[in-house]
C-alpha positions, 0 to 999 in steps of 0.5 A: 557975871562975865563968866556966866556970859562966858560959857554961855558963849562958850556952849553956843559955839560948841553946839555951832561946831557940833552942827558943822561937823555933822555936816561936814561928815554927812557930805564926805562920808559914804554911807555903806552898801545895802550888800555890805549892810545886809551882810553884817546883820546877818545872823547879828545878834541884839547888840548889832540891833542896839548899835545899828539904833545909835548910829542911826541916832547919831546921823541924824544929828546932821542935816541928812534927810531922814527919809532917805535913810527910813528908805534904805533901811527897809531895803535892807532889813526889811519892813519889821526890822526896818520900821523898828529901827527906824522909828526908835533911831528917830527917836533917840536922834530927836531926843539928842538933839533937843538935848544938845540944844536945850544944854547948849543954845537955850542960854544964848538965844534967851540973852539975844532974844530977850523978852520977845522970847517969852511969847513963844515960850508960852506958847510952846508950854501951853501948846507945845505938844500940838505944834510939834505933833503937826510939825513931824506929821506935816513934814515942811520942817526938816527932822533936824530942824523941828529937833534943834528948834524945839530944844531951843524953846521951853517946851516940855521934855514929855511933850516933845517927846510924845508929839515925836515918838506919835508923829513919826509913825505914819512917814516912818511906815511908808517910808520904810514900806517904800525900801522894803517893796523894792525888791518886788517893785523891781522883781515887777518891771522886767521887760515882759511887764514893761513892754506891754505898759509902754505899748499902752502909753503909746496907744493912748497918747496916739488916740489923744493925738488924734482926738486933739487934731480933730477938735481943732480942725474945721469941718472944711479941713483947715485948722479952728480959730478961735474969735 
């Protein structure tokens, strides 16, 4: 008995230090150069595809904004390449955490919890998939969170990873569409388009000036109280 409450410990403090140093590395390693990226896809063969998919994956592991990187990858291999390696480094990523945290802290939290946690157990069974669909549509819960958290319940591996793969699509596209139209966005704001913007914005906000000057002044020139 005390060794099975021994190594449930034991993997509660490993997936504890798992998580501290994926955050560590994610503050004080810097992510390469969008030159320096796009300079080793270049002419990269399957397997760069493949190992840019798993490091990918293994990012997201930390608490980093996924977002980000969805943005940089479509900046840097475009919106095809990007969004696949995106959508599939997501859900390799998702999968592994839940992994982690179904092997590692499932134990520990059922002995902390205890019955209290049956409740969501069910829940989670019997709707699981649902929840977790809305959780990746609805963004509120970081990708990190939602992966570790679900792996911590008795939800279904099948559901999870549907309600992930499904749920990922419509954030993954825009983000990654956002990164790949950067360049045309830029390409767009030179000076030639952006002076005739400002001008516009000048324009209107000294027309709106002006109109809320007039609204608040009496007929006989002073300013408007209102009674």
């Amino acid at each position: 008995m005390r060794t099975a409450v021994d190594s449930t410990w034991v993997r509660a403090a490993v997936l504890g230090l798992v998580l501290a140093t994926g955050g560590a590395l994610a503050l004080t390693v810097d992510l390469p150069s969008v030159d320096a990226l796009r300079a080793w896809l270049d002419g990269a063969g399957t397997a760069a595809w493949a190992a840019l998919v798993v490091g990918l994956a293994l990012v997201l592991l930390a608490p980093v904004p996924r977002s980000a990187l969805s943005v940089l990858l479509g900046v840097v291999a475009g919106f095809g390449a990007g969004l696949a390696v995106a959508l599939a480094g997501g859900l390799l990523g998702g999968l592994a955490a839940f992994g982690l945290a179904r092997a590692l802290g499932r134990p520990a939290v059922t002995r902390l919890a205890g019955p209290r946690l049956g409740r969501v157990d069910g829940l989670m069974v019997d709707r699981g998939f649902w929840a977790l669909l809305l959780g990746r549509l609805l963004p509120v819960v970081p990708f990190v969170v939602l992966s570790y958290g679900a792996g911590l319940t008795a939800v279904r591996v099948t559901p999870y990873a549907l309600s992930t793969a499904i749920g990922l699509v419509p954030s993954t596209t825009v983000q990654v569409g956002v990164g790949a139209s950067a360049g045309v966005l830029a390409a767009w704001a030179t000076p030639v388009a952006v002076v005739p913007v400002a001008a516009a914005v000048l324009v209107l906000t000294g027309f709106g000036a002006f109109a809320w000057r007039r609204r608040w002044r009496a007929p006989d020139g002073r300013s408007a109280t209102v009674s």
